[in-house]
C-alpha positions as CSV (number, residue, x, y, z in Angstrom):
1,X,38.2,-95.1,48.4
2,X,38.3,-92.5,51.2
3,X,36.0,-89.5,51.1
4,X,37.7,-86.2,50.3
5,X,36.2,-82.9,51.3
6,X,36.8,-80.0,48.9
7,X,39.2,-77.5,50.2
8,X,37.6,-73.9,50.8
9,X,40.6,-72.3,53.0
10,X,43.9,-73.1,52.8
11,X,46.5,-72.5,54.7
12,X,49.2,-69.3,54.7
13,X,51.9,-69.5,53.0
14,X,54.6,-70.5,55.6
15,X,52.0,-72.7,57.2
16,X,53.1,-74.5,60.5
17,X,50.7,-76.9,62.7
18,X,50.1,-74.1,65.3
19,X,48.6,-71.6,62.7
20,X,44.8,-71.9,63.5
21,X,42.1,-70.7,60.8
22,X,39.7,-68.3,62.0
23,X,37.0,-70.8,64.0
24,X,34.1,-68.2,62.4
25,X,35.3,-68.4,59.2
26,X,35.7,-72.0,59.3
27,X,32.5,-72.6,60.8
28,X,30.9,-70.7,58.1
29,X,32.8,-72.2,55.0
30,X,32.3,-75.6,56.7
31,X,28.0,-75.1,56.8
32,X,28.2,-73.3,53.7
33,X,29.7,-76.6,51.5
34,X,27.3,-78.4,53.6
35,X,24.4,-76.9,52.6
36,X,23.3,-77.1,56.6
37,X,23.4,-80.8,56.9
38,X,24.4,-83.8,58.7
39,X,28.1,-84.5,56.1
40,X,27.8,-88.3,58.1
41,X,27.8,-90.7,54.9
42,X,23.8,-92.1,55.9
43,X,20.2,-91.1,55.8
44,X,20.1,-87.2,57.0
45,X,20.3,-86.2,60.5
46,X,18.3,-83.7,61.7
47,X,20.1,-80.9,64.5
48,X,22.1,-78.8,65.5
49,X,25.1,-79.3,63.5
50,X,28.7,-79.7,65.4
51,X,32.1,-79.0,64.1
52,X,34.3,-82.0,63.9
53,X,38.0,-82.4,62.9
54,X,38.5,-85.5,61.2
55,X,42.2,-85.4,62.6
56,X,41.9,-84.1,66.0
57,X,44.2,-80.7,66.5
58,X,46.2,-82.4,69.1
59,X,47.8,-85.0,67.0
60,X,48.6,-82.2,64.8
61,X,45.4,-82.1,62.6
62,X,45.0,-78.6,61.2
63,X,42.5,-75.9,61.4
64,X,41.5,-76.2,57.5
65,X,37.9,-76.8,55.6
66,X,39.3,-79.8,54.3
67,X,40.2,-81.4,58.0
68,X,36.6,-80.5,59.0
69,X,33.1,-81.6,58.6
70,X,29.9,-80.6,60.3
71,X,27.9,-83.6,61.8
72,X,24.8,-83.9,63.9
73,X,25.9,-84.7,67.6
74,X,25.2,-88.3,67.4
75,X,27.4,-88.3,64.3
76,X,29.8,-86.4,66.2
77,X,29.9,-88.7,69.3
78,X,30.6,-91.7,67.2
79,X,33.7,-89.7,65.3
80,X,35.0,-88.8,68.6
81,X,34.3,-91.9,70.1
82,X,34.5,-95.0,67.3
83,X,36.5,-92.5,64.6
């Protein structure tokens, strides 16, 4: 079964892929659900937490809560890299 993230902002009405969210109000929905952790399905990561996109804006992933997570940057580095 693959993880869904709740949905905090959704798109417009008329929504296209070039409509980007606010990245500040993102970012802070995206920490907020969080609760300031590591979202990487393992023991807790301490860090500095990094935005990630599970579907990467250029192949067409779009700028909502529920296409983001915030990981640690090892967590991060693995998405990017092994995702």
């Amino acid at each position: 079964m693959a993880v869904r993230f709740p949905t905090i902002l959704e798109a417009p009405t008329g929504w296209t892929p070039a409509w980007r969210a606010p990245v500040a109000e993102l970012r802070a929905a995206a920490v907020d659900r969080c609760r300031a952790n590591c979202e990487w399905p393992s023991p807790w990561h301490e860090g500095r937490l990094e935005m990630a996109h599970l579907v990467q804006s250029s192949q067409g992933g779009p700028d909502l809560l529920s296409n983001v997570v915030m990981l640690c940057k090892i967590h991060h580095d693995v998405l990017d890299n092994h995702g």
